[in-house]
C-alpha positions in Angstrom: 16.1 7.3 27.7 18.1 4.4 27.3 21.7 4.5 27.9 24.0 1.6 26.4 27.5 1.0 28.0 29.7 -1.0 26.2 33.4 -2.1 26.0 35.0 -1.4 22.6 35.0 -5.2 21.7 31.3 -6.0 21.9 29.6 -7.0 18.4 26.1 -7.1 19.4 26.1 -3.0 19.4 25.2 -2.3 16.0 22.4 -4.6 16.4 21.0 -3.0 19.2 21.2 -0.2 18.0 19.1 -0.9 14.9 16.5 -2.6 17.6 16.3 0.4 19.5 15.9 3.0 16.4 13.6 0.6 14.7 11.3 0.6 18.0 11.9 4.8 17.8 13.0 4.6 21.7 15.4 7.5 22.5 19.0 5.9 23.3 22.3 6.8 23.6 25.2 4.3 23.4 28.7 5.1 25.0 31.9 3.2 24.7 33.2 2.4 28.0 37.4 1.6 27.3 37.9 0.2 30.6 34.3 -1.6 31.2 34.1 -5.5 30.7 31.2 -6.4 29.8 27.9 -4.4 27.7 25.7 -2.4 30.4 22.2 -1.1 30.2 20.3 2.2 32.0 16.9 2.9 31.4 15.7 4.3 34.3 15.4 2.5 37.4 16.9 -0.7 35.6 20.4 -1.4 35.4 21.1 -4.6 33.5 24.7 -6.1 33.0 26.3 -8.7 30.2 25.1 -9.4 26.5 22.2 -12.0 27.5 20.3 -9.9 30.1 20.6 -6.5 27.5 19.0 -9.3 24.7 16.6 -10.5 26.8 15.3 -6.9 27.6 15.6 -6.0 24.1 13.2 -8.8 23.7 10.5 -7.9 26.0 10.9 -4.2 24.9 10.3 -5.1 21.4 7.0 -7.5 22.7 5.6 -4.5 24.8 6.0 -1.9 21.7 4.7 -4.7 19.0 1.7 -4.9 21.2 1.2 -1.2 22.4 0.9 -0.2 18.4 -1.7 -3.3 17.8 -3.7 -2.2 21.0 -5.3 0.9 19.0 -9.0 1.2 18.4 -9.0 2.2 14.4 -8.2 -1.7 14.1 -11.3 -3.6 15.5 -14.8 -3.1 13.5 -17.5 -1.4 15.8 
C-alpha cells in the first residue's frame, strides 16, 4: 500500500490522489501538521518533496499502462 504524507499546505494532493485511484493502487493519504514537505511510503521506498512523489507517480503510471497492454487476448494467434 501506498502511504502519502503531506503538510496541510500542499496542492498537488488531490491530484495524486486521483492518479493513484485511477491506477486502482491501494493508498492512504495522511496530513502531517508539523511535516514540511509531501512524503511517500510504499514499501521499501521512501521518497521526500513534490518532484521525487511526481516523478514516481510517473513511472507507476508507465509500469501499470504497460502491465494491462502486456495481456495475451490482444495479439492475433
Amino acid at each position: 500500500m501506498i502511504t502519502l504524507y503531506y503538510p496541510p499546505t500542499t496542492k498537488q494532493i488531490t491530484s495524486w490522489q486521483d492518479r493513484l485511484e485511477r491506477m486502482a493502487i491501494k493508498h492512504e493519504l495522511i496530513m502531517g501538521p508539523e511535516l514540511s514537505q509531501p512524503q511517500l511510503q510504499y514499501g521499501e521506498d521512501h521518497l521526500q518533496g513534490t518532484a521525487a512523489i511526481e516523478a514516481y507517480l510517473d513511472k507507476l503510471e508507465d509500469f501499470v499502462k504497460s502491465w494491462y497492454e502486456d495481456r495475451c487476448d490482444k495479439y492475433e494467434f
